[in-house]
N, C-alpha and C positions, 0 to 999 in steps of 0.2 A: 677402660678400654685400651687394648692393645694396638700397636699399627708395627708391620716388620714395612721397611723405606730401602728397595734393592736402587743399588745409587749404578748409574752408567754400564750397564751390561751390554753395552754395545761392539757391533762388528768392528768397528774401526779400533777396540781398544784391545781384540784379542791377537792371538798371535797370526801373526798376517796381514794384518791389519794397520793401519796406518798409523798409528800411536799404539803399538803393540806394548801390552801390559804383561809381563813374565806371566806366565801359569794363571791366566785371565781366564781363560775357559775356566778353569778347577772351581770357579766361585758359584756357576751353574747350579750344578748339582744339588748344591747348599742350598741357593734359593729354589728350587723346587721342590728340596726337602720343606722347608719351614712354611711356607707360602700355604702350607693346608693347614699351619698351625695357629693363623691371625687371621680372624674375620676383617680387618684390613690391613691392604697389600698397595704401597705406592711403589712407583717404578718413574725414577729422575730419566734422562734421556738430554745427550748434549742435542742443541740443534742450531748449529752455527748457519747464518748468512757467508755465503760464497767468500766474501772479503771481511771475512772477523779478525778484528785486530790482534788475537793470539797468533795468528800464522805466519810464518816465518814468510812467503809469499806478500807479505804487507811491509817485511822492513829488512833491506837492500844494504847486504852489509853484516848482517846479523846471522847467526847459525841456530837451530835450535837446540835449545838447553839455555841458553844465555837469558838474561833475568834484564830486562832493560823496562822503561818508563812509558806508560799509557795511560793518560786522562790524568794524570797525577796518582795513578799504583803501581807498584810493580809487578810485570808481566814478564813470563815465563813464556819465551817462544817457541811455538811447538809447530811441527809440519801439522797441514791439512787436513782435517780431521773432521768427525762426523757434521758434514754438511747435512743441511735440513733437503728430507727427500733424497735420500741416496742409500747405498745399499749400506754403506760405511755406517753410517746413523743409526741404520736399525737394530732391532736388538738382536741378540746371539739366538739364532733361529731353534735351539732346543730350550729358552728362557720361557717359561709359563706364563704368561703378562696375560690369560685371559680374565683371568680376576684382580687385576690392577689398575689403580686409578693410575695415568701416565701427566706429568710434570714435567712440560721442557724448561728449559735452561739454556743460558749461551745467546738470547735469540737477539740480542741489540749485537751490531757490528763493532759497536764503541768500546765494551766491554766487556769482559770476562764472567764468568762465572762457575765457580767451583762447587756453590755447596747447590741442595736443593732448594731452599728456604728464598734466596739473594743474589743476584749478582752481586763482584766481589768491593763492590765501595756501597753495598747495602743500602741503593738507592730505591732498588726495584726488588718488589717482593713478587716468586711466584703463584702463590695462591695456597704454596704448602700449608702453611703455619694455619691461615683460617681453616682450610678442609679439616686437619685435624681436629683442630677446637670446634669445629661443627659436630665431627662424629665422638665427642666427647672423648677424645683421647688425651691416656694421661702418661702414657710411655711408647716410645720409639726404639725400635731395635732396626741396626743399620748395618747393612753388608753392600759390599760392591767393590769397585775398581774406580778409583787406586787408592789405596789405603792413604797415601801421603797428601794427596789434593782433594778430591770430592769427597770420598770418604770422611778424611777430618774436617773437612770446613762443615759439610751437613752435619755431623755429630754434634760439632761445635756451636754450629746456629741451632742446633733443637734445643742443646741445653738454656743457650740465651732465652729462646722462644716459652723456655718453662714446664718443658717435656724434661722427663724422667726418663732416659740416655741411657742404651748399651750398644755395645760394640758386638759382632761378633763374627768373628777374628779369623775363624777360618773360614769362612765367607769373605774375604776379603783377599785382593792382590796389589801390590802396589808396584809404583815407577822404580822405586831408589835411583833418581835422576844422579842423586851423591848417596854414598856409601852413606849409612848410619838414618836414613830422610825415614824408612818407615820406623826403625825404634824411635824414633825424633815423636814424629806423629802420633804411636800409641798411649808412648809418655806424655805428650799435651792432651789427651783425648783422658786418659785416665785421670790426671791433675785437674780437671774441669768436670771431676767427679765424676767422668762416664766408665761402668762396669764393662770390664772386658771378660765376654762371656766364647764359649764355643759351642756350635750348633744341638752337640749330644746333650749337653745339657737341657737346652728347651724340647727337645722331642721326647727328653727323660721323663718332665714333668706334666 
């Protein structure tokens, strides 16, 4: 069984939006394309508490972009961003989620989280990784926003998790917080054995 996993297509990460993602909208399209092509469809979603410790609003002194210390990892301070219950959070109002199972993330104040599977010290698991081994799945295909953070950390945690891992690629947008951050991320996503694929391909087959 297959499962296509649309990571973060949310308001807050497209353009306008409060952690606007370059050309975030353009990953739409993609997941509405494929979404009729997998009998199952998850959909991650950040859902931060009002005072989550990624937000630059929590530490005085600090800009975002800077990489400073939380709980003992390192966190990547970011402005405001999809709070739980806000129009920022919800998904990109043309994203097809009505045949998707929905996954939040982000939801402790304490800590981050990037991928869907984990928050980011993989204390806490969502519920991803069993839903799938329930519905007998043995491959994951992954698109979303932002190719360099949620993107590669879910890709990365499926493979750990024992899923059969693609990428696909132009379904994807990312930060490039630094110049080089998405070649960086594709390269570790591939070297951890995951297929980088493009959407015409699966709708070929």
């Amino acid at each position: 069984m297959r499962a296509l996993i649309v990571v973060d297509i949310q308001n807050d990460f497209m353009p306008g939006g409060a952690l606007s993602v370059p050309h975030g909208e353009e990953t739409v399209p993609v997941a509405n394309l494929l979404m009729d092509h997998f009998d199952i469809v998850v959909a991650t979603q950040d859902w931060h508490p009002k005072d989550h410790s990624s937000f630059v609003t929590r530490h005085p002194g600090s800009k975002v972009g800077d990489v400073i210390e939380v709980g003992g990892l390192p966190q990547v301070v970011w402005p405001v961003h999809c709070v739980a219950g806000t129009r920022g959070a919800a998904f990109h109002p043309a994203l097809n989620v009505e045949k998707a199972t929905i996954f939040h993330k982000g939801v402790l104040a304490s800590i981050d989280s990037y991928s869907g599977f984990f928050d980011n010290g993989h204390k806490r698991a969502t519920g991803l990784g069993d839903f799938l081994r329930e519905k007998a799945v043995g491959e994951v295909f992954v698109l979303g926003v932002a190719t360099d953070y949620c993107v590669k950390l879910t890709a990365l945690d499926a493979v750990r998790e024992g899923f059969k891992t693609r990428l696909i690629e132009d379904g994807c947008r990312g930060v490039n917080l630094h110049d080089g951050d998405v070649v960086k991320a594709i390269t570790a996503m591939r070297e951890a054995g995951i297929a980088i694929l493009n959407s015409h391909q699966l709708v070929a087959t």
